[in-house]
N, C-alpha and C positions, 0 to 999 in steps of 0.2 A: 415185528409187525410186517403184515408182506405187501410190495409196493404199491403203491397205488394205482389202479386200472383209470387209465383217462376218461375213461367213459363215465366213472364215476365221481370225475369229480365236481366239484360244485360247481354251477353254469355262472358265468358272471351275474345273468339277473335275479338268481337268487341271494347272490353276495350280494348286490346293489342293494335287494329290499328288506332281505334280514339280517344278513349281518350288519353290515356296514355302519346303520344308524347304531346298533346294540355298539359297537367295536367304541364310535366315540360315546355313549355314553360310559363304556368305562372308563376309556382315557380320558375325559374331561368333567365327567361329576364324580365318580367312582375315585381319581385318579388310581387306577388301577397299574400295576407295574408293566412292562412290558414283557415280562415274562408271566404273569397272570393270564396277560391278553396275549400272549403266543398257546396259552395252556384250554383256553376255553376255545379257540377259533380250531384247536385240535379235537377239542370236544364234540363241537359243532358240524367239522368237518364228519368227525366219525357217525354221528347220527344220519347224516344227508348219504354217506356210502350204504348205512346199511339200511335204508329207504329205496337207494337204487336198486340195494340186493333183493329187494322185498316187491317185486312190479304188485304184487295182489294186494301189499296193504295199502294203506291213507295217501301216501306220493302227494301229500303237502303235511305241510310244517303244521299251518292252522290246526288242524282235520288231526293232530296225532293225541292219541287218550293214554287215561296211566297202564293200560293192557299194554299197545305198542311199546312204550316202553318200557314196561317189563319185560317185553320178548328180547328188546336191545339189548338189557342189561345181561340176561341171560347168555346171548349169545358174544355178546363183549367178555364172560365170565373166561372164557377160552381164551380171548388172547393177552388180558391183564391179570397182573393178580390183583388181592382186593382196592389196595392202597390208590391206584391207579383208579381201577373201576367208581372207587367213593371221589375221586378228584373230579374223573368225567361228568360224571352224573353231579358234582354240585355248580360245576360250571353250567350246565345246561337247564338245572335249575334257578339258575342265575338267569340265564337269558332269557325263560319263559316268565320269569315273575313281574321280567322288562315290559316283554310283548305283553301279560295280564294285564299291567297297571295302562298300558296306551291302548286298551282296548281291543288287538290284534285278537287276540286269541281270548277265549272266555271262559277259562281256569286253566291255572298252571297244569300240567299234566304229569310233572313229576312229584306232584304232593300225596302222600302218601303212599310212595313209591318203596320198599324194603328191599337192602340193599345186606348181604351178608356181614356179618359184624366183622368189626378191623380185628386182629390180635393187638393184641395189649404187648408193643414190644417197647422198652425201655432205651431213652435217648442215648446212644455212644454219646463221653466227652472226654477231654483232657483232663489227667493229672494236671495237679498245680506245678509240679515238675516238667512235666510234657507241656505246659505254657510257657514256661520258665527258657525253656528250650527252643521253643519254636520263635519266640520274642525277638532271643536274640538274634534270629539268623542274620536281618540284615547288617547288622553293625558289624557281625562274623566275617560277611562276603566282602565288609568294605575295608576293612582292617587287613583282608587277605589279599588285597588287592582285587578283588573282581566284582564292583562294583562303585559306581561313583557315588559321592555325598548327596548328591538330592534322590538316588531312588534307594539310597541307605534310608534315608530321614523320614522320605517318603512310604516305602514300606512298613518302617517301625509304625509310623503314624497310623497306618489303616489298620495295622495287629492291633496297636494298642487303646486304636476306639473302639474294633469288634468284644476285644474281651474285656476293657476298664467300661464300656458302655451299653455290652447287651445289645450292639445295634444289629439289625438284619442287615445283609449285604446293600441291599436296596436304600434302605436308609443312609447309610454311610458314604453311597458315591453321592445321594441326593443332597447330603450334610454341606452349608453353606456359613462362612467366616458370622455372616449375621447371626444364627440360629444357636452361636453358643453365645453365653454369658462366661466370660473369662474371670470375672472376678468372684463368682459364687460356684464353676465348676459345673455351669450346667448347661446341655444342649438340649435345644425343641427340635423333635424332629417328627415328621410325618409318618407313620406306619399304614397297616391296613387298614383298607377305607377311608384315608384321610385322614383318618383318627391322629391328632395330636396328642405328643404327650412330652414330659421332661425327664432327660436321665443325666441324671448324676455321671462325670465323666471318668471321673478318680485323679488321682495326685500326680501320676506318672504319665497319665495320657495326656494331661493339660501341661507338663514339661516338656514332653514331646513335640505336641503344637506348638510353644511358645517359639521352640528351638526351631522348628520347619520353618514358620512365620517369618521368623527373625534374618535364617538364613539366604530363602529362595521365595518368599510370598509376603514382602513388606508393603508391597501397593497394593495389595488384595483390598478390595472393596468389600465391603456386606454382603451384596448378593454374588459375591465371589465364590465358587466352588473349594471347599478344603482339598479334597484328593485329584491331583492334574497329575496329566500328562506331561512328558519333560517340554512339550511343544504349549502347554497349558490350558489344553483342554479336559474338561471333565470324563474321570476316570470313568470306565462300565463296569457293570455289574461282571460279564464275560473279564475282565481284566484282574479287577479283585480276586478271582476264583482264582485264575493263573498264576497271581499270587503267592496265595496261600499257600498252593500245591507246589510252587517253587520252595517254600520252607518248611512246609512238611517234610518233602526229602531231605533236602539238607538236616532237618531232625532226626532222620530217619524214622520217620511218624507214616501211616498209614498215610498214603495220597487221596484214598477214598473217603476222609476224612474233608466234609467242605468246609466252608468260612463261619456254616452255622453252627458248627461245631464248638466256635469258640462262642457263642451264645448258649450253647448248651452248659461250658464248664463254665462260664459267669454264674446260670444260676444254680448248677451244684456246686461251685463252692459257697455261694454264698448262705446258701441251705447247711449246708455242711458248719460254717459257720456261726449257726443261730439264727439267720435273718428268717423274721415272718414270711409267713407263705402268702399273705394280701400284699404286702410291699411290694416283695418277687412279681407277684403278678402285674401291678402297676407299673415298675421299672421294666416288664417285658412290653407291656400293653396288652394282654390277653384279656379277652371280653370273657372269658368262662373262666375261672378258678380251678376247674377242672384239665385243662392244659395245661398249667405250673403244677397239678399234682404230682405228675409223673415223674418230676425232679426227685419230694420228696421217695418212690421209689427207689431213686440211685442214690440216696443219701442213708433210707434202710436198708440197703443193701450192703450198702460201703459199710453199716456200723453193725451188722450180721458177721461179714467176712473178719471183723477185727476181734470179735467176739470167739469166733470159732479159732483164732490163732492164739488167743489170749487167755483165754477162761478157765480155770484148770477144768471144769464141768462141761466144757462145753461139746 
């Protein structure tokens, strides 16, 4: 994307009266992530530049119809591709449904707005192996000497919630000592929109805690953060990523491979496995059933390719 021209960019007192209030209704009803609310004020920003590009159209926010923004999208088509382009445009349908409901503006302007259809591309995940692998790195580094016991113990632990829990990264730095139940294996934790839900943590990941706990976090309170810093503060979302990508290599696994990744191979293996596809969905939190379908894909896929190695007809 090419930099941005000062002239265009947002005047404070347009942040002051549209963003701003929109900004904390995500963070504070919405609890919206801070990478959500980094991705829509991108949104927002890109519409307000190409309004500056535009002196002949509307040159207000209120004043903008579903035409304007169809010429947006069209000319956004050039420097996103689609995945991008459907992210923009649901952020900013987000922010006008805001302004709608408080009376700002007097219908959303992106409803029924068509937007080119996404390709249907199927999730990258790990092997059970290539988890297998990646698990162990920290205990590899610490045994090797290059790395100390608490970001050995500490590491395994954020591996082994992302993939024994399904959690989103976001979920995982947010995960607090209260929010699990240690004796039944399960943590509450917040996802999109607030939405609560329970997951199951597995056998090896609640070893792992016990052992972290036990080690370097025996005064942890409830509302204590699970994943700290060695200084013990709560870990980010930016740090998790670091991570991962630290034992990716060391697996010699793809780097471009992020932390959702091991979200992805939780619920192909569990698919893989037998497990219902409503379950998967709940243990994801996915509001559509239609979003867990895409697993089963990699699961006919996987049981195609075995087919073709195996079948003397095949």
């Amino acid at each position: 994307m090419p930099a941005q021209n000062p002239a265009e960019a947002v005047p404070p007192a347009v942040l002051a009266q549209w963003w701003t209030p929109f900004e904390r209704h995500l963070a504070l009803e919405r609890r919206c992530s801070p990478y959500t609310v980094r991705n829509y004020r991108q949104a927002f920003s890109d519409l307000w530049r190409w309004m500056a590009g535009n002196p002949g159209g509307p040159g207000n926010l209120a004043r903008l119809e579903t035409r304007d923004l169809r010429d947006f999208a069209i000319e956004a088509q050039r420097r996103y591709d689609r995945r991008t382009l459907h992210n923009r445009v649901s952020g900013l349908r987000t922010f006008y449904r805001y302004w709608e409901r408080t009376g700002r503006v007097p219908r959303n302007p992106l409803s029924g707005l068509l937007l080119p259809k996404l390709e249907r591309r199927l999730p990258q995940f790990l092997t059970e192996e290539q988890v297998r692998q990646l698990l162990s790195g920290p205990q590899r580094l610490h045994a090797e000497g290059n790395s100390d016991a608490f970001t050995a113990w500490r590491d395994r632990l954020a591996l082994e919630l992302l993939y024994g829990g399904g959690l989103r990264v976001s979920e995982l730095v947010g995960l607090n000592y209260g929010a699990i139940d240690r004796a039944s294996g399960v943590a509450r934790v917040r996802g999109k929109g607030n939405k609560e839900r329970l997951c199951p943590l597995g056998r090896v990941a609640l070893e792992v805690l016990e052992r972290f706990r036990e080690g370097f976090a025996k005064a942890a309170g409830p509302s204590d953060p699970v994943l700290v810093s060695a200084s013990g503060r709560r870990l980010t979302v930016r740090a998790v990523q670091l991570l991962v990508k630290r034992y990716l290599r060391l697996a010699q696994l793809p780097e471009e491979f992020s932390p959702h990744k091991l979200r992805h191979a939780y619920a192909t293996h569990l698919l893989n496995a037998g497990a219902d596809l409503r379950i998967v969905q709940e243990l994801l939190g996915h509001a559509q059933l239609a979003t867990t379908q895409v697993y089963t894909h990699v699961s006919a896929a996987r049981l195609k390719s075995v087919y073709d190695r195996a079948h003397p007809r095949a």
